[in-house]
C-alpha positions as CSV (number, residue, x, y, z in Angstrom):
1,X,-17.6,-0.2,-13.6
2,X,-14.5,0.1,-13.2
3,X,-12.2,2.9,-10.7
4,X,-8.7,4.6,-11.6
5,X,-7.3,5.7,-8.4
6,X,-3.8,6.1,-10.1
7,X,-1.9,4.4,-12.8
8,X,-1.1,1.5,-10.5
9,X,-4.1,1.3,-8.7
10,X,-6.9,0.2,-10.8
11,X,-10.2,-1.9,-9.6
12,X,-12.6,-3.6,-11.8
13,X,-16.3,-4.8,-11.5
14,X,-17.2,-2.0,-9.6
15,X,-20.9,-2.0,-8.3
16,X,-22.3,2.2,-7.6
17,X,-24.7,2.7,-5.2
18,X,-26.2,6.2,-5.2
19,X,-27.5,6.3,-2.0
20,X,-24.2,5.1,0.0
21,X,-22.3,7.3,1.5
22,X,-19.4,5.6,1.7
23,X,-16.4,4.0,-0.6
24,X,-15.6,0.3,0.9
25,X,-13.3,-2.0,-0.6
26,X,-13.3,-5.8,0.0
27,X,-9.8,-6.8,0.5
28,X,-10.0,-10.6,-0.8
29,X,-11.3,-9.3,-4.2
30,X,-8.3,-6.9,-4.2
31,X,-6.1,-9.0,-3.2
32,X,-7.3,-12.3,-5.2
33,X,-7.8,-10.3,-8.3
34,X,-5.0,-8.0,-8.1
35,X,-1.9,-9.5,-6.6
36,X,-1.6,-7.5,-4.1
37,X,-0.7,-8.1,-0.8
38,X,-1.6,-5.7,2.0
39,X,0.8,-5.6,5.1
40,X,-1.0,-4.4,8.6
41,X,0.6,-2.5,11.3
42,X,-2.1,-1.1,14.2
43,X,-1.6,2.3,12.6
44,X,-1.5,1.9,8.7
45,X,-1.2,-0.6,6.4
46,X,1.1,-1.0,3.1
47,X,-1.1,-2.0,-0.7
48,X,2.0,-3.2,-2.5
49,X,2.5,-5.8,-5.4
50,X,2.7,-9.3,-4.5
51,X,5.9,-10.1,-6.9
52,X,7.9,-7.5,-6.9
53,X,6.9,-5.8,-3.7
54,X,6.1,-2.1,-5.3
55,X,3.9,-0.4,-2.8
56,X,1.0,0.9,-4.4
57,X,-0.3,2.8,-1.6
58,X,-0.7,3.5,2.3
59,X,-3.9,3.1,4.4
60,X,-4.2,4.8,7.3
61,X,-6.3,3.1,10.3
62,X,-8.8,6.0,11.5
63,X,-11.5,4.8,14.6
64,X,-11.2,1.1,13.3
65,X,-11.2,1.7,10.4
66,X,-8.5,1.4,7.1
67,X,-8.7,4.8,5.0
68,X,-6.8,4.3,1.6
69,X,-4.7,8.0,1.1
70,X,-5.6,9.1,-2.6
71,X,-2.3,11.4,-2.2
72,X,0.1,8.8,-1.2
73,X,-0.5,6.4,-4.3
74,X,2.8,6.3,-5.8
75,X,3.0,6.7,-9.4
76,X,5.0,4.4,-11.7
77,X,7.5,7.1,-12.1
78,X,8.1,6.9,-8.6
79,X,7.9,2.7,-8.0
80,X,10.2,2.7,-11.5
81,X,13.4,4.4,-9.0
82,X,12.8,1.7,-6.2
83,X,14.7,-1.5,-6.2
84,X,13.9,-4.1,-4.1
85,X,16.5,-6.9,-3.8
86,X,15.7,-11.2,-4.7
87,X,16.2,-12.2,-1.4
88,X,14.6,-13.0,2.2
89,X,15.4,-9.6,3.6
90,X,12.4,-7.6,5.2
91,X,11.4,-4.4,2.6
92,X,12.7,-1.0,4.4
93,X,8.6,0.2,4.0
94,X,8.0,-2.7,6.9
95,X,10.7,-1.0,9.1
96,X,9.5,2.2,8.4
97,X,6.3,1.6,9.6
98,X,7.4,-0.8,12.7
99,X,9.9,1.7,13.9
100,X,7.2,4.3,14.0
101,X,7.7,6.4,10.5
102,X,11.6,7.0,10.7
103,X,13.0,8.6,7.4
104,X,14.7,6.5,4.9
105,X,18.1,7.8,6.0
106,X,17.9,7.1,9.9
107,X,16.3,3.9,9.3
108,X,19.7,3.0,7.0
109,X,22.2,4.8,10.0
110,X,20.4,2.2,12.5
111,X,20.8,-0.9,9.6
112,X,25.2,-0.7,10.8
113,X,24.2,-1.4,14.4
């Protein structure tokens, strides 16, 4: 079958089994057949597009494990607003996370030092 988690995140081929209790998703087939790349802190991790680096969604690590946040898919609406320069500079959603969740705004005071 086939899973809408939002209007960006969208997985195919499916397989439902009733008596599991839990969702998993194997990260090659998302990757491979989504280009998507995921990037890993100890913390979270980042689902964003492999081309354009639009981040799709955040996964939150929770007792060794990755928990994908239905409520912090962003929609298309949102990714549409974000620009992300065509050059080797590191995404400000990599600082974010490797400075420990700073806002946007102190993360860009701390860019002029």
């Amino acid at each position: 079958g086939t899973v809408h988690f939002s209007s960006n995140l969208i997985l195919h081929d499916v397989l439902y089994i009733p008596t599991f209790t839990f969702n998993l998703i194997s990260i090659s087939k998302l990757v491979s057949s989504n280009n998507y790349e995921l990037i890993f802190s100890s913390t979270s991790c980042v689902l964003q597009e492999t081309n354009n680096h639009v981040k799709i969604g955040i996964v939150e690590a929770r007792h060794g494990l990755y928990h994908l946040i239905p409520n912090q898919i962003p929609t298309k609406a949102a990714n549409s607003i974000i620009t992300h320069p065509q050059c080797n500079t590191i995404p400000i959603d990599l600082w974010h996370f490797r400075m420990g969740h700073p806002s946007t705004e102190r993360l860009q005071c701390m860019r002029n030092y």
